[in-house]
C-alpha positions as CSV (number, residue, x, y, z in Angstrom):
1,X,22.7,-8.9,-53.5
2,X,24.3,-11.8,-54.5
3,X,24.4,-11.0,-57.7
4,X,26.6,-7.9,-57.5
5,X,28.4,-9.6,-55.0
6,X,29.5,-12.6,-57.3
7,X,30.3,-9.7,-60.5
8,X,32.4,-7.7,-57.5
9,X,34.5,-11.4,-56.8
10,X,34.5,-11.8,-60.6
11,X,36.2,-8.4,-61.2
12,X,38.6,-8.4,-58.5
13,X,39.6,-11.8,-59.2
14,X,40.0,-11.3,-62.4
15,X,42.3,-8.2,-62.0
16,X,44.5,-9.6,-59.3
17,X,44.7,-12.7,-61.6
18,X,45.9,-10.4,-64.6
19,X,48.8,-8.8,-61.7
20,X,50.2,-12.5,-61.5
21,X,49.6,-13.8,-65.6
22,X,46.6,-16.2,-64.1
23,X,43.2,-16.4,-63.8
24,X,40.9,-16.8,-66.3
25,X,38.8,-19.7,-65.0
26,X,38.9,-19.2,-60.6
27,X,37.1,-16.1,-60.7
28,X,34.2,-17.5,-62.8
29,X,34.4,-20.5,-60.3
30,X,34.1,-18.5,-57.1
31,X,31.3,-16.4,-58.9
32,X,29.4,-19.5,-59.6
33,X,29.5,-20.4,-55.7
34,X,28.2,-17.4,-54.7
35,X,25.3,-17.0,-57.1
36,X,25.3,-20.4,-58.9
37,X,22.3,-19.2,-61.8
38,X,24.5,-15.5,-62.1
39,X,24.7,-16.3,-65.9
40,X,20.8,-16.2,-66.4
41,X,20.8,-13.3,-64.2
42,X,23.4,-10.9,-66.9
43,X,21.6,-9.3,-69.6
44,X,23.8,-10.6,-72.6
45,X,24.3,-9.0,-76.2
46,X,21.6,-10.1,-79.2
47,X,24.2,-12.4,-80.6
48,X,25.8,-14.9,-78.6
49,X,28.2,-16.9,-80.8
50,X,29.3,-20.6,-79.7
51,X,32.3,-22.5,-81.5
52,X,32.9,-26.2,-80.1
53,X,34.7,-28.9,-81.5
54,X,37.4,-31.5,-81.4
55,X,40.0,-29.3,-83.5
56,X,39.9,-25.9,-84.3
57,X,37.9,-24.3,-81.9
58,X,40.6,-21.4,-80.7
59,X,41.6,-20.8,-84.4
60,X,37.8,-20.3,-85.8
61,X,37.0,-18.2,-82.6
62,X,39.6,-16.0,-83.3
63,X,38.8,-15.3,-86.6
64,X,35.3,-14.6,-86.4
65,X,35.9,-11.9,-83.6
66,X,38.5,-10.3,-85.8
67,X,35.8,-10.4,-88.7
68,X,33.3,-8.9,-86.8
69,X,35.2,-6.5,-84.8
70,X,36.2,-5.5,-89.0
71,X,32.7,-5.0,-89.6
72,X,32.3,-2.3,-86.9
73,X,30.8,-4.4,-84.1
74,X,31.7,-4.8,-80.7
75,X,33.2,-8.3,-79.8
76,X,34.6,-10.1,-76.6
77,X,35.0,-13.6,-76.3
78,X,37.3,-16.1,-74.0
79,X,41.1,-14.9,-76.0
80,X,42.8,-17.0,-73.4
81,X,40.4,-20.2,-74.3
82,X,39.5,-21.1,-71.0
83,X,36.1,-22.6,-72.8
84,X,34.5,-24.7,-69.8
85,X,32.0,-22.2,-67.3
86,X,34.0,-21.3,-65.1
87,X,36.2,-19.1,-67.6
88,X,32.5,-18.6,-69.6
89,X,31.7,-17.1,-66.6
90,X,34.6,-15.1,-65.7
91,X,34.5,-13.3,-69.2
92,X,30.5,-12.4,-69.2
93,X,30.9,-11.2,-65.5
94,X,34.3,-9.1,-66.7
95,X,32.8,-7.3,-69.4
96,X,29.4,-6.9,-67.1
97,X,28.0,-3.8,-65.8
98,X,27.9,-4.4,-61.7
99,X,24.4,-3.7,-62.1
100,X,24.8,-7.1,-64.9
101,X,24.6,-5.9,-68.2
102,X,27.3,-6.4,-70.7
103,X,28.8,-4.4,-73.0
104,X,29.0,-5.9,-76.7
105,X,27.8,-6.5,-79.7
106,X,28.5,-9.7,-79.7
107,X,29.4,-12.7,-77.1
108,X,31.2,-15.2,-78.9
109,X,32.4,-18.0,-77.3
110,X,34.8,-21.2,-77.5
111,X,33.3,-23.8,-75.7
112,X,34.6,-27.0,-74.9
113,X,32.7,-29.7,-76.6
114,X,32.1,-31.8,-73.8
115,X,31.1,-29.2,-70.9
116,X,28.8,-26.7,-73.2
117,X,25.6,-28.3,-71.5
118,X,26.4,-26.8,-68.4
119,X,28.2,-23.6,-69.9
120,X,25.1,-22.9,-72.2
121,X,22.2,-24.4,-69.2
122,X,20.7,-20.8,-68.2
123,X,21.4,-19.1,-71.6
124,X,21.5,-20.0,-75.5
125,X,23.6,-18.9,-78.0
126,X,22.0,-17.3,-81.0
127,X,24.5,-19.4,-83.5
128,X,26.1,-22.6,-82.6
129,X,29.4,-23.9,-84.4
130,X,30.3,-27.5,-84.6
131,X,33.4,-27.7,-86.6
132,X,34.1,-31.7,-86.0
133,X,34.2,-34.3,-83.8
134,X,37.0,-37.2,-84.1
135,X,39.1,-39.3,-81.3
136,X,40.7,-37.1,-78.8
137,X,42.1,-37.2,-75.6
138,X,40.9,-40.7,-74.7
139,X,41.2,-40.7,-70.7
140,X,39.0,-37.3,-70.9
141,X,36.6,-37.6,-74.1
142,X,36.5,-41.3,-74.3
143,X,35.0,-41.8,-78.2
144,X,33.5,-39.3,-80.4
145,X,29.8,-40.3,-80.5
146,X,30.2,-40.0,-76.2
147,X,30.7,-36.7,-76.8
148,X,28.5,-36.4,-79.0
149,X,25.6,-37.0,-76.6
150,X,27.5,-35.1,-74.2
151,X,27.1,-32.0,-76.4
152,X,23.9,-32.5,-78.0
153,X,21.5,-31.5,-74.8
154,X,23.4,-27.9,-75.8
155,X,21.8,-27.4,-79.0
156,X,18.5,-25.5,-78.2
157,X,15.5,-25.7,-80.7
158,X,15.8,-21.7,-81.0
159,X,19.7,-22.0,-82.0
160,X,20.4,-21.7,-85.2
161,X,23.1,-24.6,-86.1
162,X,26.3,-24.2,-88.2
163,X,27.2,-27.7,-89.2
164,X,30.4,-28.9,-91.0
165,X,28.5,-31.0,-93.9
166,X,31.6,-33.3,-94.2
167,X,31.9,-34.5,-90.9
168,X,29.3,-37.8,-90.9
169,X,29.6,-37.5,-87.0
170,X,28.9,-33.6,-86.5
171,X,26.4,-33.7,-89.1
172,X,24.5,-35.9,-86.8
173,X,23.0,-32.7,-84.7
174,X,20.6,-31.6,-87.2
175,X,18.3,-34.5,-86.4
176,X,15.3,-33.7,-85.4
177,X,16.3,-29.5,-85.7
178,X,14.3,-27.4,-87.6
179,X,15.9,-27.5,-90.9
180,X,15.8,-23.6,-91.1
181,X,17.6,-23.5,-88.3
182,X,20.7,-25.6,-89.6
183,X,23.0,-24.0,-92.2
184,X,25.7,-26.1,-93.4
185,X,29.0,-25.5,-94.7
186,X,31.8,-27.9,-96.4
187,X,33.8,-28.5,-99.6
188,X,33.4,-29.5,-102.8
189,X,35.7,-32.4,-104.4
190,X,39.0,-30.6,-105.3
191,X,42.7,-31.5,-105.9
192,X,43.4,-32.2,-102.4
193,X,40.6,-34.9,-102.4
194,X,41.5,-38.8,-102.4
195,X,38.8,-41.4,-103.1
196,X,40.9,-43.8,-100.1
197,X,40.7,-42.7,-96.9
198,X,44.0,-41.6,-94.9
199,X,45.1,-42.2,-91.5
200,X,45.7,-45.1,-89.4
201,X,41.8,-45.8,-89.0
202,X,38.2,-45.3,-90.9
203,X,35.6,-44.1,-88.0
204,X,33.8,-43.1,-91.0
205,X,33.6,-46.7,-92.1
206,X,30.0,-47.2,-90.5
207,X,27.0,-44.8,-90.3
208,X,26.7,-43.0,-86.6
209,X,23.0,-43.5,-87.1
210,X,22.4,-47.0,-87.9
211,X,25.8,-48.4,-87.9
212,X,25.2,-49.5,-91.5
213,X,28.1,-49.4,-94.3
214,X,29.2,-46.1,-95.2
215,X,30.3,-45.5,-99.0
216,X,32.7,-42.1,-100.0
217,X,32.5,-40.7,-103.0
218,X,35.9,-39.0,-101.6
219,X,37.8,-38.1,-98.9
220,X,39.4,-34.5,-98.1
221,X,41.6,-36.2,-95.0
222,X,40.5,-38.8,-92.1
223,X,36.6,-39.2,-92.3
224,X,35.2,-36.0,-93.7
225,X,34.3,-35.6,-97.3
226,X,31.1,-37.0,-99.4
227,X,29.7,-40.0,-97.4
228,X,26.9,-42.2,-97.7
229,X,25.1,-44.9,-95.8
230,X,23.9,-47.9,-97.6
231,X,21.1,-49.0,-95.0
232,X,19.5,-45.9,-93.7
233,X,20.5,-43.5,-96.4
234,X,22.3,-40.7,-93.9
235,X,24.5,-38.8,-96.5
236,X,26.5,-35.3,-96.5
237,X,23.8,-32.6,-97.1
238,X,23.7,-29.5,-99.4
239,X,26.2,-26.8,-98.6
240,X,25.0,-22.9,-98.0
241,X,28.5,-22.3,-97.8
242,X,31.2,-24.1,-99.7
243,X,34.7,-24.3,-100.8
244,X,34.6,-24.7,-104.6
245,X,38.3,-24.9,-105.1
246,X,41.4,-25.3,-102.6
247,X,45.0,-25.0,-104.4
248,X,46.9,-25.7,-101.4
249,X,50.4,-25.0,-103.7
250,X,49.5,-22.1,-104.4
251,X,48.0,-21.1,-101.4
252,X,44.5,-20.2,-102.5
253,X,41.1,-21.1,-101.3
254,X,37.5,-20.4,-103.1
255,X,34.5,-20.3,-101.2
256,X,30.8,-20.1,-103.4
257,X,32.7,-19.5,-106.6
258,X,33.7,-16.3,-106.3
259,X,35.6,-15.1,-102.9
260,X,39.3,-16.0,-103.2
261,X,41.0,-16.2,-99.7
262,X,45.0,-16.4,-99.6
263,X,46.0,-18.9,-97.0
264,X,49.0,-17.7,-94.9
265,X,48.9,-21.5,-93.6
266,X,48.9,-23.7,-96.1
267,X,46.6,-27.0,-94.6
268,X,43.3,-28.6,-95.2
269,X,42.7,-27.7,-91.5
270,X,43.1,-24.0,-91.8
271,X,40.4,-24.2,-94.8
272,X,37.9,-25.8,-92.6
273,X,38.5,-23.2,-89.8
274,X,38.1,-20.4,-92.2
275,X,34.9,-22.0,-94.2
276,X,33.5,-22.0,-90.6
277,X,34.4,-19.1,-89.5
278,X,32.8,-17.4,-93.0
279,X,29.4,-19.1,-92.5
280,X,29.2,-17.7,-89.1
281,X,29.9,-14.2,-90.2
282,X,27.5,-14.6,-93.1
283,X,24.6,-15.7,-90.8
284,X,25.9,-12.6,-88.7
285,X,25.1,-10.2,-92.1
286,X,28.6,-9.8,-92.6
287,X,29.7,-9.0,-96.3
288,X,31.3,-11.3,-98.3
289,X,34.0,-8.4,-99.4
290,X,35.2,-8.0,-95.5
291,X,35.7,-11.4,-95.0
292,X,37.7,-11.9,-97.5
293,X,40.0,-8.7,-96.9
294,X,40.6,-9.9,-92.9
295,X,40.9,-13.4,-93.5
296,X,43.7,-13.4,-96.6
297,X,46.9,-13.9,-95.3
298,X,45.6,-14.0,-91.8
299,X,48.6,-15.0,-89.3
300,X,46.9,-16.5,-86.1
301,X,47.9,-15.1,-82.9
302,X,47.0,-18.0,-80.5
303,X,50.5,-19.8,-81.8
304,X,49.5,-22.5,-83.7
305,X,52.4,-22.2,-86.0
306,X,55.4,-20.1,-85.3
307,X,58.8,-19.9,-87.2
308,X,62.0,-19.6,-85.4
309,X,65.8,-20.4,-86.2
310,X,68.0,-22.7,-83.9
311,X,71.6,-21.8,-85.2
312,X,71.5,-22.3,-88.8
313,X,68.3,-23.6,-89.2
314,X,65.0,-22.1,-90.2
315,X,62.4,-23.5,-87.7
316,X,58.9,-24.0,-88.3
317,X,57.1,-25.2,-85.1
318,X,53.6,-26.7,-86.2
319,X,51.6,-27.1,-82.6
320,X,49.4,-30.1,-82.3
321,X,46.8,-31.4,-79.4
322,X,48.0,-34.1,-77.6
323,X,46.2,-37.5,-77.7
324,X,44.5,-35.8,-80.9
325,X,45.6,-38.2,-83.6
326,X,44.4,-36.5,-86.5
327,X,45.8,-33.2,-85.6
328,X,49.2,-35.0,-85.6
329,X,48.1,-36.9,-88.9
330,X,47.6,-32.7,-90.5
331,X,51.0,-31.5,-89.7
332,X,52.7,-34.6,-90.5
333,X,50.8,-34.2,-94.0
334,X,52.3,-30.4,-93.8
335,X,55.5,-31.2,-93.5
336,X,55.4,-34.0,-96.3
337,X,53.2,-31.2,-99.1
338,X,54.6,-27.9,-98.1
339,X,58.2,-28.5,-99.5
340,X,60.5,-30.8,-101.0
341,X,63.4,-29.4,-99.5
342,X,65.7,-31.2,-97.6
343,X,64.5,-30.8,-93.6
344,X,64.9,-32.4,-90.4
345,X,61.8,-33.4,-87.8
346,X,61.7,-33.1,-83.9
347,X,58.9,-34.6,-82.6
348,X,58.0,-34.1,-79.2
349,X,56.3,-35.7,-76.2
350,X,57.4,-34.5,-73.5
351,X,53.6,-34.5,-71.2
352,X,50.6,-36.6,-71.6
353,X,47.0,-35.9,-70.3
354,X,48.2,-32.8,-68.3
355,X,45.1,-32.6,-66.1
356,X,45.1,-36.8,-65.7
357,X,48.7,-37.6,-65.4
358,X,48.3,-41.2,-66.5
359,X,51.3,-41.1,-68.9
360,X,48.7,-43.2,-71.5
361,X,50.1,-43.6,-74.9
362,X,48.3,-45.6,-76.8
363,X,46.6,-42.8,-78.9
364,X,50.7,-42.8,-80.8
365,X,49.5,-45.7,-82.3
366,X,46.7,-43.9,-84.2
367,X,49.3,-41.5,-86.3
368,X,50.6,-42.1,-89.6
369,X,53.8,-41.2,-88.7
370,X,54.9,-42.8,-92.4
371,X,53.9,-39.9,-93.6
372,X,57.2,-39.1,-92.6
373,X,59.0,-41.4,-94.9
374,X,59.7,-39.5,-97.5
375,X,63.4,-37.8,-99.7
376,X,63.4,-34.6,-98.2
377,X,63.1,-35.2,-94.5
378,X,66.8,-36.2,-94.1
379,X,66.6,-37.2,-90.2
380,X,63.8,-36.8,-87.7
381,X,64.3,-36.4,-83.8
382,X,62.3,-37.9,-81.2
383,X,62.5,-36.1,-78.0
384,X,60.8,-35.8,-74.5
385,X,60.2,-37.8,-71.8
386,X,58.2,-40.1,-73.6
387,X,61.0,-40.5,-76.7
388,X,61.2,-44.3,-76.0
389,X,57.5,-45.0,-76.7
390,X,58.0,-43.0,-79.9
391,X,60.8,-44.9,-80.8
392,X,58.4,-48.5,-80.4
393,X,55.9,-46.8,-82.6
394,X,58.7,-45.9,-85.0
395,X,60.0,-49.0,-85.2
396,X,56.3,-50.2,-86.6
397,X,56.6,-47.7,-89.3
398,X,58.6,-48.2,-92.8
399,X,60.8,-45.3,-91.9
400,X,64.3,-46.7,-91.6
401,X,65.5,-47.3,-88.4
402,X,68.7,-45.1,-89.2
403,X,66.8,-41.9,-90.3
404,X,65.7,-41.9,-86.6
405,X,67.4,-41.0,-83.0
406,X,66.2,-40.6,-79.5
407,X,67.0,-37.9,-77.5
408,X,65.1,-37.7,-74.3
409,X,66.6,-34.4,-73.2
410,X,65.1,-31.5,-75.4
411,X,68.1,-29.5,-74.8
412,X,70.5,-31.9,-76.0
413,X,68.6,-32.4,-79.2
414,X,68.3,-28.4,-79.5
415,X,72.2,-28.0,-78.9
416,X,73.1,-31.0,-81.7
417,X,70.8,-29.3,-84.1
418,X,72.6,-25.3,-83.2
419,X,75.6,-27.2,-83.5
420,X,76.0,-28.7,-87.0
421,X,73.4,-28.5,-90.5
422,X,71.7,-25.8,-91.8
423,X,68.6,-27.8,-93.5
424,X,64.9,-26.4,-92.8
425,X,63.4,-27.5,-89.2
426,X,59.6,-28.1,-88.1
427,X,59.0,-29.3,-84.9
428,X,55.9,-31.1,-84.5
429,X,54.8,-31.1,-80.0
430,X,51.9,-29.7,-78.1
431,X,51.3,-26.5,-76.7
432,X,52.3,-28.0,-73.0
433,X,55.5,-29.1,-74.2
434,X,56.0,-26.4,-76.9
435,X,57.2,-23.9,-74.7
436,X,60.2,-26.1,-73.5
437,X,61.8,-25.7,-76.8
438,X,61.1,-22.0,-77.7
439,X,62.5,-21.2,-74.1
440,X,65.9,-22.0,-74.7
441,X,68.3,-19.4,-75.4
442,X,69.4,-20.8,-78.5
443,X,66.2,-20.4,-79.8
444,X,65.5,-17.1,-81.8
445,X,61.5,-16.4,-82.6
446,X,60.4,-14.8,-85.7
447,X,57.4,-13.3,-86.9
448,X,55.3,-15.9,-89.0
């Protein structure tokens, strides 16, 4: 009884929720008080899918259901990425008979690194993703190897485990795993490769496993690439699937020599989320020939980068997670690669730690915002209610102090920029604050 009771809840939450543009994680959370072991109770597809990680997660999710769904099967996974259990729970009991038995192929889910214990505690998934792990949101996820063990009671001996190879952290889960059960994917050293590390700190600088010295043979950004401890010998593994070749100028990524993918976002950060996304699939029995024809040119719909025009400006708006340094560090990089035409910035804070409130900016100190300080970015913008702490860090960087102004009020900065130039635009902010900007009327959005 209280079983179809908490799937009749679920539903008809969900539904009014849908009426009013909400609820994606309160039904799950009313269905968990009614029947708090529902999720063991639901018979669930023969592939059950997890993606976690600090960066990426929504991106590599999306990809591998539009994959799948490609190769005839029947997909549904959290499209809104409410990734902790209550919205785990809200989508299995959606798609769920009322007798409990969903309707898929497939269950893939996003799951948020630091809750999947609890999400995956009365089921497994048949595949587990862990795409990285770096320093993120610091009043929620504290350091990386705390989340670590946060996650790691997740990873059931039955899963199999799909590990990025370059990441010295993430690779850290296939200890003590039966190695047939780990696959591992990564890339190979290519033009985008440096043999110094970039970014304003090395966590790769000591092993996770014995805190020993860690030697690179070289680096593809931050701390993933070829590593190496000196002391207890913990070193990036063999690849099953690997990027042989990334042309980011040309736009081009090769994966095991022979599939050629055309990147419709040119960053070291979409090649990672579609080498992870392909290794999944693979291990699904996916052919090689289908991903490749859904993933080239493959424009993500969950708005990571949109383009826009603000008067005579072509707008490109490149949406990073907040108190997530090295997803600042990959669209600052963007913006300095992609073109050497002359541009203006915006750079955004407008909202810190949206669930916490505690208006902590510290983690500004971790971006290489002199990646910035370069000829073609004429003037940069920093805007929000936070443009004053930006302005500190800026004044700590070697970017002239006259290639810079404040402008607290987005619309302000919006209505200067309508009113006079006509040089490209990106506009580097979080998906909390990005919304402020592509609200105003002057603001036309584009098709990527």
């Amino acid at each position: 009884m209280r079983k179809f009771l908490a799937i009749l809840v679920c539903k008809a939450g969900r539904f009014v929720g849908k009426l009013v543009g909400k609820g994606s994680s309160l039904p799950g959370k009313y269905a968990l008080k009614i029947c708090p072991d529902i999720l063991s109770r639901v018979e669930l597809p023969p592939h059950i899918i997890a993606v976690t990680g600090s960066n990426g997660k929504t991106s590599t999710v999306e990809m591998i259901a539009a994959i799948l769904r490609a190769s005839g099967k029947t997909v549904v996974y959290n499209e809104e990425g409410s990734n902790q259990i209550e919205g785990v729970t809200t989508m299995v009991l959606t798609h769920a008979t009322m007798g409990g038995r969903m309707k898929a192929d497939v269950l893939l889910i996003e799951s948020d690194e630091r809750y999947a214990a609890r999400s995956f505690r009365f089921f497994h998934p048949t595949e587990f993703v862990v795409s990285n792990l770096y320093r993120d949101q610091l009043t929620r996820n504290g350091h990386p190897e705390w989340v670590f063990d946060a996650l790691r009671p997740a990873m059931a001996p039955e899963t199999e485990l799909i590990l990025n190879a370059d990441d010295p952290l993430s690779s850290c889960f296939a200890e003590g795993h039966d190695p047939k059960k780990v696959k591992w994917f990564g890339m190979d050293e290519c033009s985008i490769s440096t043999k110094e590390p970039s970014g304003m700190y090395r966590d790769g600088a000591y092993c996770p496993i014995c805190k020993g010295h860690m030697e690179y043979d070289y680096y593809h950004y931050n701390q993933i690439g070829a590593y190496r401890c000196t002391k207890c010998g913990h070193q990036k593994p063999a690849t099953d699937y690997t990027a042989t070749a990334v042309d980011l100028d040309r736009g081009v990524l090769t994966i095991d020599g022979g599939v050629e993918i055309a990147l419709a976002f040119r960053s070291i950060y979409n090649v990672y989320n579609i080498l992870a996304a392909y290794a999944a699939c693979r291990e699904c029995g996916v052919d090689s020939g289908i991903i490749q024809k859904v993933i080239s040119n493959y424009i993500l719909k969950n708005g990571r980068m949109q383009k826009f025009t603000l008067g005579q400006h072509h707008g490109t708006l490149l949406t990073s997670k907040h108190e997530n340094s090295v997803a600042y560090d990959t669209n600052l990089r963007y913006i300095r690669e992609e073109t050497h035409d002359p541009c203006a910035v915006m750079v955004i804070v407008d909202a810190v730690s949206r669930k916490y409130f505690t208006s902590e900016t510290s983690w500004l100190w971790d971006i290489n915002f002199d990646l910035l300080n370069c000829g073609h970015v004429e003037k940069i913008l920093l805007c929000g209610r936070y443009a004053n702490d930006l302005a500190v860090r800026f004044s700590f960087t070697g970017i002239p102090e006259g290639k810079w102004e404040l402008y607290p009020d987005i619309r302000e900065a919006a209505a200067l920029l309508e009113s006079r130039g006509d040089e490209d635009l990106y506009v580097v902010t979080c998906f909390s604050d990005r919304d402020k900007l592509l609200d105003l009327p002057a603001v036309k959005k584009e098709a990527l």
